[in-house]
N, C-alpha and C positions, 0 to 999 in steps of 0.2 A: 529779247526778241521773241514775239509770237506767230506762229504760222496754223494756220487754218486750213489743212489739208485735205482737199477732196479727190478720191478718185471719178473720173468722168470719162464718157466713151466721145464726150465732144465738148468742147467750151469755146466763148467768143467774150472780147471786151469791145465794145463799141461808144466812143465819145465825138458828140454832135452828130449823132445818124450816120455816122461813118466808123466800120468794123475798122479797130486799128489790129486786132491780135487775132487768133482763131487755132485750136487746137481741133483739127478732124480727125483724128485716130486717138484709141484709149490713152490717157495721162493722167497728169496730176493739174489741179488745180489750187495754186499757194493762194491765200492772201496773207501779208506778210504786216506786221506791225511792229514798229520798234519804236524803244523807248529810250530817256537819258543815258544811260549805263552802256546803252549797247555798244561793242565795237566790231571792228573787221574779223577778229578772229572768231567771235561769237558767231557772226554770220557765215561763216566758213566752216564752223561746226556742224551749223542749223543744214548749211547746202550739203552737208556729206550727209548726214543722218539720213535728210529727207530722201535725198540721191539713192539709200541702199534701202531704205523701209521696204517690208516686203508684204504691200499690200493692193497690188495689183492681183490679175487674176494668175490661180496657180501659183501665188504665194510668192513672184516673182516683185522684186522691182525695177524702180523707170530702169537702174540700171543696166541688169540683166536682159530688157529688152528695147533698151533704146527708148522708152517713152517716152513725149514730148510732156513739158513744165510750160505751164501758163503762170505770170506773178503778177499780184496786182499789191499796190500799195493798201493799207488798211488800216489808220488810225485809229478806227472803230474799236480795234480789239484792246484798246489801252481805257478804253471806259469805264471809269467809277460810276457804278449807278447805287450804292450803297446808300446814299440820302436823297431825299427825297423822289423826283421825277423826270427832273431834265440832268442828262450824263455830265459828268466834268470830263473835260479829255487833258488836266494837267499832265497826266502819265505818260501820254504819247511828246516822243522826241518832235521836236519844231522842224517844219522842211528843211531848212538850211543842212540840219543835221541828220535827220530822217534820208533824205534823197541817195545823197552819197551811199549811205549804207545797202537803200536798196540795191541802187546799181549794184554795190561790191556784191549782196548777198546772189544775184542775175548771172556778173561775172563768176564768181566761184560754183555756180551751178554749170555753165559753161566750161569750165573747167577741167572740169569732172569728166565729160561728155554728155549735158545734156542740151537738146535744142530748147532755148529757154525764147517762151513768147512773153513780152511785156503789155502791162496795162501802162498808162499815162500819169507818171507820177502827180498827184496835187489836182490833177481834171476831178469830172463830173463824166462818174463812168457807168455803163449797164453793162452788166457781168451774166450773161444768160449761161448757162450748165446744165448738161445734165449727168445727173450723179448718179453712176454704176455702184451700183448696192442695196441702199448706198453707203457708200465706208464717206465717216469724216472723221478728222482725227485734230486734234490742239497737238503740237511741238512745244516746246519754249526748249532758249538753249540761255 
């Protein structure tokens, strides 16, 4: 499982000209990619770690002050672009098996305590951000 962590002082997912998600105050913004291998507890690793990173401002994290988590699914990140020019995405786990996981990794973030906004698993999304820093950071668990 990979996550693409940005910190943002605002984020939105929007699919068919319609905002489905919106973070207005400082957060995180995951986009999340899993792979065959991955399972529930890997994702529940991934949700604790991200949950205490302290790279918010003031060295704080989301959970120290309650920061809102934006997730969006991202297959992208499981990309072999080693030969030639157009990506192979064999890496990335198939919906069927990817979806669920999201959810668990949303729930276990929830869990935690945090307000978790979701993007539209499998859609066609515009992810506008803007990144406070800007910090980005790769996870893998």
């Amino acid at each position: 499982m990979r996550a693409v962590v940005q910190r943002v002082t605002r984020a939105s997912v929007t699919v068919g000209g319609e905002v489905i998600s919106r973070l207005d105050a400082p957060g995180l913004l995951v986009l999340l990619g899993i792979t065959h291998d991955d399972t529930s507890e890997r994702g529940a690793t991934l949700a604790a770690k991200l949950w205490k990173l302290r790279i918010l401002a003031e060295e704080k994290s989301a959970s120290d002050i309650g920061a809102p988590v934006l997730v969006v699914s991202q297959f992208t990140l499981y990309a072999d672009t080693r030969k030639g020019r157009r990506p192979s995405w064999g890496a990335a786990a198939p919906g069927p098996v990817a979806e669920p996981l999201y959810e668990e990794f949303c729930v276990a973030l929830e869990a935690l305590g945090a307000t978790v906004g979701r993007g539209m698993f499998g859609a066609d999304m515009a992810v506008e951000l803007v990144n406070d820093g800007p910090v980005t950071l790769l996870l893998e668990a």
